[in-house]
LOKOL-582193 format. One record per residue (C-alpha): residue number from 1; x, y, z; residue in one letter; chain. Coordinates in steps of 0.25 Angstrom, whole numbers. Layout:
% LOKOL-582193
@i: NUM u: X v: Y w: Z aa: A ch: A
...
END
This chain:
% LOKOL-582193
@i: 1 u: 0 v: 0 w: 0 aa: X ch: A
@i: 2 u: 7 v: 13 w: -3 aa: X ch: A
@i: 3 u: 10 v: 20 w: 9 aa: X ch: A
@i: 4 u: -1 v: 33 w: 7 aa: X ch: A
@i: 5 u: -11 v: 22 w: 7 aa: X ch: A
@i: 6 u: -7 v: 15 w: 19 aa: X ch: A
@i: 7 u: -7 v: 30 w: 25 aa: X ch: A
@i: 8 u: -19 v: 32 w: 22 aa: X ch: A
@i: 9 u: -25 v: 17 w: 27 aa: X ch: A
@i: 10 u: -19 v: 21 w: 40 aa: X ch: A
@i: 11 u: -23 v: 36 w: 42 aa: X ch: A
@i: 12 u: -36 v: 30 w: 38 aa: X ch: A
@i: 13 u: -37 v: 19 w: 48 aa: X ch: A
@i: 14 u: -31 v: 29 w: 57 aa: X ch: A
@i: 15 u: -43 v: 38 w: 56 aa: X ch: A
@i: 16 u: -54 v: 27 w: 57 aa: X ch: A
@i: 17 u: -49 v: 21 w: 69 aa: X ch: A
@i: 18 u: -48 v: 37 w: 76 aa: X ch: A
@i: 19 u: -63 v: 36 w: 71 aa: X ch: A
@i: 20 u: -66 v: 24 w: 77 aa: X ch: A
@i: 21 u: -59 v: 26 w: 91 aa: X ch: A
@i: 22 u: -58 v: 42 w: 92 aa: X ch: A
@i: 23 u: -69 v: 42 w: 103 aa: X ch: A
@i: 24 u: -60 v: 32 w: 111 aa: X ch: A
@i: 25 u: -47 v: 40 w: 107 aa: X ch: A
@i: 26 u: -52 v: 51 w: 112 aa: X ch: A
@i: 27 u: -57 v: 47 w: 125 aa: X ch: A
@i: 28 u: -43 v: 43 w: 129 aa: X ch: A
@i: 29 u: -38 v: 55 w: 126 aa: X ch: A
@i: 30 u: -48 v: 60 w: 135 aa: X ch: A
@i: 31 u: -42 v: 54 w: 146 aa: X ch: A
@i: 32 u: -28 v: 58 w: 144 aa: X ch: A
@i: 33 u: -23 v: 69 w: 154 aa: X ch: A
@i: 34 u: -24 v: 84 w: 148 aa: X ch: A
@i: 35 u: -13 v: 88 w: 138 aa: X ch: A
@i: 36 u: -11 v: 90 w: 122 aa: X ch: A
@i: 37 u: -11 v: 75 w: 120 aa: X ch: A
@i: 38 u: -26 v: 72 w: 125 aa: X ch: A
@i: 39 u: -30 v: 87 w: 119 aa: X ch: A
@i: 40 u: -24 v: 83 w: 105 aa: X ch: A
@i: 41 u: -29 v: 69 w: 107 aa: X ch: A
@i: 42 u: -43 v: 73 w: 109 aa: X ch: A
@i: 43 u: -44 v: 85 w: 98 aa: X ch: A
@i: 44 u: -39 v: 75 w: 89 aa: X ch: A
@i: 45 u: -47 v: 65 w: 91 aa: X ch: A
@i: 46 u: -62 v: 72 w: 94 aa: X ch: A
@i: 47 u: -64 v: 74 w: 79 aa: X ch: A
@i: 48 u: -63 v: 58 w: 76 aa: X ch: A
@i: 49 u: -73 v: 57 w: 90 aa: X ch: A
@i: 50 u: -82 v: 67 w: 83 aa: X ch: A
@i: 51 u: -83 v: 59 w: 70 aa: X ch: A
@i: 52 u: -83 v: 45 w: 76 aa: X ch: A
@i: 53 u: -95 v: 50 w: 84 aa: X ch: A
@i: 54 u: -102 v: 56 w: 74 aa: X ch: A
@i: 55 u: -101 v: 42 w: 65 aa: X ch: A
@i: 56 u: -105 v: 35 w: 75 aa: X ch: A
@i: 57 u: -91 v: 27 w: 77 aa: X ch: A
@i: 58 u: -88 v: 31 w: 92 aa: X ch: A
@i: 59 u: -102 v: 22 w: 93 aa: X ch: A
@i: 60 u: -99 v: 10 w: 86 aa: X ch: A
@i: 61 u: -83 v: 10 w: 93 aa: X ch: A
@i: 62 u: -90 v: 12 w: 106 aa: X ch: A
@i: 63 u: -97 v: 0 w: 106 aa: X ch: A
@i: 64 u: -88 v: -8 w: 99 aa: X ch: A
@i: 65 u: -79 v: -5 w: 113 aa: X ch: A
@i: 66 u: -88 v: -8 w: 122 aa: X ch: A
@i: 67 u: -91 v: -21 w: 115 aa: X ch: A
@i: 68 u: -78 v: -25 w: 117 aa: X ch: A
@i: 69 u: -79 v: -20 w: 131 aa: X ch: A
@i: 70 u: -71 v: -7 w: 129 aa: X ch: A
@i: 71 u: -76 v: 8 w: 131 aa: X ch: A
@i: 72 u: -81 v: 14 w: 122 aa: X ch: A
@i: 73 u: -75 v: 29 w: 117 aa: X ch: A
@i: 74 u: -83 v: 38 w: 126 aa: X ch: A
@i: 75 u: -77 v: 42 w: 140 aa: X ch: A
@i: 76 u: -80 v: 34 w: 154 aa: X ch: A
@i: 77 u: -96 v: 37 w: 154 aa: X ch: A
@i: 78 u: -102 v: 46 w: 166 aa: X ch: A
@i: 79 u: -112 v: 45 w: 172 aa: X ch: A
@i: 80 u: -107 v: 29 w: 175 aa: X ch: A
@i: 81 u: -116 v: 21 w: 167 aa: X ch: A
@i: 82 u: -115 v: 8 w: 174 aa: X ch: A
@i: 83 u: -116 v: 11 w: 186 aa: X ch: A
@i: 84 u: -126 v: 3 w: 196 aa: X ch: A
@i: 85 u: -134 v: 11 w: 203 aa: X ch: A
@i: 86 u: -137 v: 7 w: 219 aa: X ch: A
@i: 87 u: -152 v: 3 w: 223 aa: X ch: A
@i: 88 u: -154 v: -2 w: 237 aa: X ch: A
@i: 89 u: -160 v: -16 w: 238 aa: X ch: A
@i: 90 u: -173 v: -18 w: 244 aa: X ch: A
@i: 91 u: -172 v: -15 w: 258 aa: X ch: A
@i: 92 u: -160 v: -9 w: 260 aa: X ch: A
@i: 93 u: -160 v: 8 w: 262 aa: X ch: A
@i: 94 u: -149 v: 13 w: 253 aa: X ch: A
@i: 95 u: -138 v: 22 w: 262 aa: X ch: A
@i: 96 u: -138 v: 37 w: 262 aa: X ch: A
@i: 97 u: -131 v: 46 w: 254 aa: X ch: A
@i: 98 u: -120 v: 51 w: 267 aa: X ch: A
@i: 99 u: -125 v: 67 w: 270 aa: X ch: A
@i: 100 u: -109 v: 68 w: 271 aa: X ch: A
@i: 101 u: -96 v: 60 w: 274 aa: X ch: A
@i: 102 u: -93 v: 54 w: 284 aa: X ch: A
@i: 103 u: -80 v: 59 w: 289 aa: X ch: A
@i: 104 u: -76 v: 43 w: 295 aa: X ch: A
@i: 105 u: -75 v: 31 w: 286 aa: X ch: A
@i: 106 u: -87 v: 23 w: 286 aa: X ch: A
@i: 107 u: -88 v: 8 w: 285 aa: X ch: A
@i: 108 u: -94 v: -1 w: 273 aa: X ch: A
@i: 109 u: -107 v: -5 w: 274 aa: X ch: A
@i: 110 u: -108 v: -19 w: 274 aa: X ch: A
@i: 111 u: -115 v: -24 w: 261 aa: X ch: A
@i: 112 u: -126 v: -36 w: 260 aa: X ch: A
@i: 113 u: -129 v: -44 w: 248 aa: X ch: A
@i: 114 u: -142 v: -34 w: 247 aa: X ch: A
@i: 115 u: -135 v: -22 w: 247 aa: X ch: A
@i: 116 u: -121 v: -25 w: 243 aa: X ch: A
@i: 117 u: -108 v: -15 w: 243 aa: X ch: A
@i: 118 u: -107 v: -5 w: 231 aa: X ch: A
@i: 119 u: -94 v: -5 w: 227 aa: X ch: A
@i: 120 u: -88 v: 5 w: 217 aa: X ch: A
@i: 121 u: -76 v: 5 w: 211 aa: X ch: A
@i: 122 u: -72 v: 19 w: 204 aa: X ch: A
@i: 123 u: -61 v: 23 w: 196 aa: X ch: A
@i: 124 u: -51 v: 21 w: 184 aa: X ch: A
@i: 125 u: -47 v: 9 w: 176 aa: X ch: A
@i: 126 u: -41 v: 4 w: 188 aa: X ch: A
@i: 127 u: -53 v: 6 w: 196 aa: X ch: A
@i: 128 u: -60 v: -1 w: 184 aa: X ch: A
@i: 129 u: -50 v: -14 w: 186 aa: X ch: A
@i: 130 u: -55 v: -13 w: 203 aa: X ch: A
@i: 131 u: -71 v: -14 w: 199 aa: X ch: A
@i: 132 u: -69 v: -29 w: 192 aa: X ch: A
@i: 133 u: -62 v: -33 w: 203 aa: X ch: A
@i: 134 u: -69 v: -27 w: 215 aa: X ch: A
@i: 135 u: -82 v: -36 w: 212 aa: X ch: A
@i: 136 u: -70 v: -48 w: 213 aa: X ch: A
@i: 137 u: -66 v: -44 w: 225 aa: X ch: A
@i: 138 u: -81 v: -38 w: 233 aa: X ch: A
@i: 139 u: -91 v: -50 w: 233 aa: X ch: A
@i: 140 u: -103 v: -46 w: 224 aa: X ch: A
@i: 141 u: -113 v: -51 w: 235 aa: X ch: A
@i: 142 u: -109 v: -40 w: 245 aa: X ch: A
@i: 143 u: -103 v: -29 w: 234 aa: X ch: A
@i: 144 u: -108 v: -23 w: 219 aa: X ch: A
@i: 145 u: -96 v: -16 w: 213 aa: X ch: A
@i: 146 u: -99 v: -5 w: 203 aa: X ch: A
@i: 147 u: -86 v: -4 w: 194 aa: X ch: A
@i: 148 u: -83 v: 11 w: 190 aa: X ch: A
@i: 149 u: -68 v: 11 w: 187 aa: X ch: A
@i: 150 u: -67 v: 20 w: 172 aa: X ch: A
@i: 151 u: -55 v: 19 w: 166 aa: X ch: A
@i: 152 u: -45 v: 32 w: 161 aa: X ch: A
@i: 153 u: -54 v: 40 w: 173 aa: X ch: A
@i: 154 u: -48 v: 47 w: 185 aa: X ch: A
@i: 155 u: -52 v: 60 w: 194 aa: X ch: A
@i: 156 u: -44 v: 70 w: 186 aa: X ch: A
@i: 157 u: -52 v: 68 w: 172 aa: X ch: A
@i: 158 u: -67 v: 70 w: 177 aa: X ch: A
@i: 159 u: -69 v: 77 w: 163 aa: X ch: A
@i: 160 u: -67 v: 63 w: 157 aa: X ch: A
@i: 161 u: -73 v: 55 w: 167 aa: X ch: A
@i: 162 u: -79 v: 61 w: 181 aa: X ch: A
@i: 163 u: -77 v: 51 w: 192 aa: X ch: A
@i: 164 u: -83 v: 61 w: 204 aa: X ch: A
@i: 165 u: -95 v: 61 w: 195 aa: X ch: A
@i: 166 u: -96 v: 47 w: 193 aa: X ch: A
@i: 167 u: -92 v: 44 w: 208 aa: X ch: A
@i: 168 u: -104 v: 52 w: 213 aa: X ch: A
@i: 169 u: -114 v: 44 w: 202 aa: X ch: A
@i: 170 u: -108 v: 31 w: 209 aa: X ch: A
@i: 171 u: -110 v: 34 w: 221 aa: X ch: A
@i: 172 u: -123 v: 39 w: 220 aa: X ch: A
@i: 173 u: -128 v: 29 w: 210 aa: X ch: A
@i: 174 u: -119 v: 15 w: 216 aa: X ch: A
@i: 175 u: -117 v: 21 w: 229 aa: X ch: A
@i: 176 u: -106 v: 12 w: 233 aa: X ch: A
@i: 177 u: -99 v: 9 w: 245 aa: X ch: A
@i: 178 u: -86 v: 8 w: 240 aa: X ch: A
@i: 179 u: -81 v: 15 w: 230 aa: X ch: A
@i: 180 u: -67 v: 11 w: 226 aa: X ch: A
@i: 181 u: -59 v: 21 w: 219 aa: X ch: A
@i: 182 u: -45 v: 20 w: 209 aa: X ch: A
@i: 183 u: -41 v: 31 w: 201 aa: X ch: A
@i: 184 u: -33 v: 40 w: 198 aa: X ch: A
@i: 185 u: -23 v: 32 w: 187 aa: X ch: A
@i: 186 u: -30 v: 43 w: 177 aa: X ch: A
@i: 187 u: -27 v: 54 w: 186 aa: X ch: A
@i: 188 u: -13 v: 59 w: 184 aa: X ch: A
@i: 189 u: -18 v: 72 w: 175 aa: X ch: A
@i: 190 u: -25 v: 85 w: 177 aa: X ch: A
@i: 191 u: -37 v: 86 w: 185 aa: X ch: A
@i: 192 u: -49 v: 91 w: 176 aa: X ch: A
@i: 193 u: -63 v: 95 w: 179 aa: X ch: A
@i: 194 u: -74 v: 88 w: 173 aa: X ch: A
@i: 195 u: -76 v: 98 w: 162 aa: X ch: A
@i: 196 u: -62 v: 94 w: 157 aa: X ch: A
@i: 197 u: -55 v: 107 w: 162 aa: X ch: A
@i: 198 u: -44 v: 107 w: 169 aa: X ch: A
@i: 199 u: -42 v: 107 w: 184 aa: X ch: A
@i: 200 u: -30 v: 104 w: 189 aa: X ch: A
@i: 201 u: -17 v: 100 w: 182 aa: X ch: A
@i: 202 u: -8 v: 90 w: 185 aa: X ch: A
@i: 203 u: 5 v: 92 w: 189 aa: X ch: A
@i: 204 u: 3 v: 104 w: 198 aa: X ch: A
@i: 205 u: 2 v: 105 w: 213 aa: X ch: A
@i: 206 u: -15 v: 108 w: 212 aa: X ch: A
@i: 207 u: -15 v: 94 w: 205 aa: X ch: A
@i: 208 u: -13 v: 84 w: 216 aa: X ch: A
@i: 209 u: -24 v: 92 w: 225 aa: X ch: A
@i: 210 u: -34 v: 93 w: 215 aa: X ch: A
@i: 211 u: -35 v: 79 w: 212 aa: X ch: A
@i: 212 u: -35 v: 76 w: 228 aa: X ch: A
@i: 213 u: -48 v: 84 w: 228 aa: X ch: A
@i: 214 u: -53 v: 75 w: 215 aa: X ch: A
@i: 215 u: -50 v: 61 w: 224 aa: X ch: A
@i: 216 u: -56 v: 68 w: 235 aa: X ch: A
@i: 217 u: -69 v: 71 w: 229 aa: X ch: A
@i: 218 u: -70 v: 58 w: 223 aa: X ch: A
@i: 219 u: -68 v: 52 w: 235 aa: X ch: A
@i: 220 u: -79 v: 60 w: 242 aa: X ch: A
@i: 221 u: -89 v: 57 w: 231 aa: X ch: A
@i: 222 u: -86 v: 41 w: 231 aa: X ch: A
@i: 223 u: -91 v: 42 w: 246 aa: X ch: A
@i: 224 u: -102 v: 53 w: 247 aa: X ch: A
@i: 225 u: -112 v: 41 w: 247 aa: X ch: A
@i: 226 u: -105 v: 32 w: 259 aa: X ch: A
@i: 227 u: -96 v: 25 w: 250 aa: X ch: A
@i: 228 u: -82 v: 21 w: 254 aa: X ch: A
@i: 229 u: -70 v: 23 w: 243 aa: X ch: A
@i: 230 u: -58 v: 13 w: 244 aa: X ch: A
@i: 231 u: -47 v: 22 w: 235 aa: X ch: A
@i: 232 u: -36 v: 14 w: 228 aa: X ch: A
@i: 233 u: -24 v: 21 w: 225 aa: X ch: A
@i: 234 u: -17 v: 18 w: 211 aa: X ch: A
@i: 235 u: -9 v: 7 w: 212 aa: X ch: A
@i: 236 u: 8 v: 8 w: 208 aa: X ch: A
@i: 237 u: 9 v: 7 w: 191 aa: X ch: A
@i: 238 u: 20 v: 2 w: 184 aa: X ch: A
@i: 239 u: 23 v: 15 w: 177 aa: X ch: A
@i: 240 u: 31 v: 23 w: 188 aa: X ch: A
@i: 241 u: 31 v: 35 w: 184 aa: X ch: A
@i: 242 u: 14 v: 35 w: 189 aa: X ch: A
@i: 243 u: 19 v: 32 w: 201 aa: X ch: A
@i: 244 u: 20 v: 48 w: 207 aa: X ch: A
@i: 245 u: 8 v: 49 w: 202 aa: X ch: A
@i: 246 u: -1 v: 36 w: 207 aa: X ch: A
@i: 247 u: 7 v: 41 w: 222 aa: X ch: A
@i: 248 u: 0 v: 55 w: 220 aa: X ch: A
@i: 249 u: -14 v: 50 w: 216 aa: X ch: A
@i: 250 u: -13 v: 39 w: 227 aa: X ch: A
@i: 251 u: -9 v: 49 w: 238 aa: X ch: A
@i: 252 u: -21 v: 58 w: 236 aa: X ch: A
@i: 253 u: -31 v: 46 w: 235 aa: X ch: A
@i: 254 u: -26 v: 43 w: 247 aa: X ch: A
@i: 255 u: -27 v: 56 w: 255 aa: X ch: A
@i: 256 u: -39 v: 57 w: 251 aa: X ch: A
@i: 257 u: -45 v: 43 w: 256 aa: X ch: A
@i: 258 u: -39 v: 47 w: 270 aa: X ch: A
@i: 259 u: -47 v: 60 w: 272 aa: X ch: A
@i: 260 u: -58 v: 54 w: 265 aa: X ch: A
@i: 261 u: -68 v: 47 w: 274 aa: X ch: A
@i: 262 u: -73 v: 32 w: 268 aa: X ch: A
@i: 263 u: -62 v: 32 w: 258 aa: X ch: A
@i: 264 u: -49 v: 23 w: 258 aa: X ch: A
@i: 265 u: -37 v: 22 w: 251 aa: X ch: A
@i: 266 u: -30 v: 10 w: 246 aa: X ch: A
@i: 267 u: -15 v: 11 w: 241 aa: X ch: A
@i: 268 u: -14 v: 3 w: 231 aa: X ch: A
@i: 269 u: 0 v: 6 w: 227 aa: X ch: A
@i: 270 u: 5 v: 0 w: 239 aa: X ch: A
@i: 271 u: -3 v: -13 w: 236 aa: X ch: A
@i: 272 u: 2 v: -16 w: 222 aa: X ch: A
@i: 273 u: 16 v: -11 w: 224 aa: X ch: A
@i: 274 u: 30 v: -17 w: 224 aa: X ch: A
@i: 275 u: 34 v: -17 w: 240 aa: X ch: A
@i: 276 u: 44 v: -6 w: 235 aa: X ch: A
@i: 277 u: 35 v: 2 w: 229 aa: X ch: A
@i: 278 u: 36 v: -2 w: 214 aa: X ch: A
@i: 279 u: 26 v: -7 w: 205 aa: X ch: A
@i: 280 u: 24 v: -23 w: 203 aa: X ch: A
@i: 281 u: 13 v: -32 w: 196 aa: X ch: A
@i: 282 u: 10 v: -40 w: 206 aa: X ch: A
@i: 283 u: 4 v: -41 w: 221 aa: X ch: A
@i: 284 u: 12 v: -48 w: 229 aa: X ch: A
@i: 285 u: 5 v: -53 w: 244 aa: X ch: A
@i: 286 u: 14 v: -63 w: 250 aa: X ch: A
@i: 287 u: 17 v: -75 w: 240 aa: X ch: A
@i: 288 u: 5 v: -69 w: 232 aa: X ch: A
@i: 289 u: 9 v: -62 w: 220 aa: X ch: A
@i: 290 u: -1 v: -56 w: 210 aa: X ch: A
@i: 291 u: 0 v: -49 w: 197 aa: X ch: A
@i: 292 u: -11 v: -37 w: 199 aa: X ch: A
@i: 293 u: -6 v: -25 w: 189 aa: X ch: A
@i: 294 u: -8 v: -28 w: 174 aa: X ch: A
@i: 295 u: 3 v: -24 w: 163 aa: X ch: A
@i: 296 u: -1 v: -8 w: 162 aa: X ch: A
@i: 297 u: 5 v: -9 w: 174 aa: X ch: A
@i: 298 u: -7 v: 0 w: 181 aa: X ch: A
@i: 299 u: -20 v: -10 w: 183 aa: X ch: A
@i: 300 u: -23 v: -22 w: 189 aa: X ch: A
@i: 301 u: -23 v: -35 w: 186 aa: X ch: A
@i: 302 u: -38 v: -42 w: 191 aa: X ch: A
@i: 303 u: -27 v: -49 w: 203 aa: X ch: A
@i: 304 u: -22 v: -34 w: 205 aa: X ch: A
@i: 305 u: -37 v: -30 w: 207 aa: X ch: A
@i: 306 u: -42 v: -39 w: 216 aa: X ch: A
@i: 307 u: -32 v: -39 w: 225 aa: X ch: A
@i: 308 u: -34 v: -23 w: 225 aa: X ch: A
@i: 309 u: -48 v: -25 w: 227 aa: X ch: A
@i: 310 u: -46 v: -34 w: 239 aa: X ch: A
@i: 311 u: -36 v: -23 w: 245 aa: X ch: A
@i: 312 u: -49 v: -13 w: 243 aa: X ch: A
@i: 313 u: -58 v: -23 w: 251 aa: X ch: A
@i: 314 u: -47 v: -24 w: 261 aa: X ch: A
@i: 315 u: -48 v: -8 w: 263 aa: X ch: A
@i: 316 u: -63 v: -7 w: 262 aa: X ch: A
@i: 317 u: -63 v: -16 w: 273 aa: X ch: A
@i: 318 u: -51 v: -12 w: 282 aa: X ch: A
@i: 319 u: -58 v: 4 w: 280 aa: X ch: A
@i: 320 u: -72 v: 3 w: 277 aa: X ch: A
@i: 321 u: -75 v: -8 w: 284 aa: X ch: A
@i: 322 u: -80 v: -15 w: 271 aa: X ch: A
@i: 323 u: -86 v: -31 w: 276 aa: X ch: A
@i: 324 u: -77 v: -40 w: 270 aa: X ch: A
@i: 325 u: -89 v: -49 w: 266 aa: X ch: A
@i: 326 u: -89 v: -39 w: 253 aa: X ch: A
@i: 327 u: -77 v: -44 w: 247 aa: X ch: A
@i: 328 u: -68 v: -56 w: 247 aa: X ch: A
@i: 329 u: -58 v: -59 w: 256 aa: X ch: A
END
């Protein structure tokens, strides 16, 4: 073929796949932190959005995703849409809505096969792993576990996905008991409001602050309604040059549990690291040794999980008071 042809196949089939996958492009340059690579990125590719739209092709790709058990090209969807919504059973007299906070940590109710314990688990794509897991690890007699966990989200982008929003919707709509929270992976950027402008930059001394108040609030929404929030902090990564990072993001979760009433910490960087500190594979328990980090060197394997969920039972119990009949032992 003589190479001006060929050119031209290429450029062609170039230009149908940014057709075809534009709206899904687009959306993940959405999610990158502010700069000229997302701003070029996205003026580039919103005239291909536009088109695809308008011929219907962002449809047909849409649900040819979702077939195949993939997301389709728009962002995380809000208000949540699958979200179970909380009727007492017959006879039992649904728990007020708290006129303030207590300012004590509070036990657990104890949950019966009528009224079982509402569990939520919110967060990122590591929060999304926990949801699977978590109904391994509660017994589904005593527990219903509502999985919330939306990946590429965080507290700093609430233009592309508002999570203190969707929190309050939770709480009012699942009204959990627990809600257990891990984000922040997506966090190491500037803090922008929910119209998309821009708050706080990252770098600068207002930064670290500013996203304190964000955990902070969060935190408050996740127990206006009497529910207790177990926090994970983001586990060690391979990559080491997050590591300065992960240790800010964990420090403030972890303030913020302490001053907070009905909210508890768990360090998971601690649990899944070398006993020097460095980053490892595997869990190591006396003679047992488990691989629990998959190859991206960031998530867990379903070992990893588990035994992170069981660590989460262990604290719900030790500060909440949580019945150990609700999960296995």
């Amino acid at each position: 073929m003589p190479a001006g042809r060929a050119l031209t196949v290429v450029l062609v089939g170039l230009l149908a796949w940014t057709l075809l996958f534009g709206p899904e492009l687009k959306r993940s340059a959405e999610e990158q932190p502010l700069g000229a690579r997302r701003t070029v990125s996205i003026a580039v590719l919103s005239p291909f959005v536009w088109i695809s739209d308008a011929v219907g092709l962002s449809a047909v790709t849409g649900g040819v995703g979702r077939a195949l058990g993939r997301g389709g090209p728009e962002a995380p969807a809000f208000p949540v849409d699958d979200l179970p919504t909380y009727s007492p059973p017959p006879g039992v007299s649904p728990s007020p809505e708290p006129e303030r906070v207590p300012v004590v940590d509070t036990a657990i109710r104890v949950p019966t096969g009528q009224d079982p314990l509402r569990v939520a688990v919110v967060g990122d794509s590591l929060a999304a792993g926990i949801g699977y897991y978590a109904e391994r690890v509660f017994k589904p007699f005593f527990v219903d576990v509502t999985k919330q966990g939306t990946i590429s989200t965080g507290l700093a982008r609430p233009d592309y996905y508002n999570w203190p929003a969707a929190m309050k919707q939770i709480g009012d709509v699942f009204r959990p008991d627990i809600v257990i929270v891990m984000v922040g992976e997506n966090d190491n950027q500037s803090l922008l409001d929910p119209a998309g402008r821009l708050e706080t930059q990252i770098g600068t001394g207002a930064w670290p602050p500013a996203y304190e108040a964000r955990v902070e609030r969060f935190a408050t929404i996740a127990t206006r309604n009497g529910a207790h929030v177990i926090w994970l902090g983001l586990p060690i990564e391979r990559d080491e040059s997050r590591w300065l990072f992960i240790e800010r993001q964990n420090a403030i979760y972890e303030r913020v549990a302490d001053r907070l009433p009905n909210v508890a910490y768990l360090d998971t960087w601690e649990l899944f690291s070398k006993p020097d500190g460095g980053y490892t594979a595997y869990f190591r328990d006396g003679s047992r040794v488990e691989l629990v980090r998959e190859d991206d060197g960031v998530h867990f394997t379903g070992t990893g999980y588990t035994i992170l969920m069981e660590h989460v039972a262990r604290l719900a119990t030790e500060s909440f008071d949580l019945h150990e009949k609700t999960y296995e032992t």
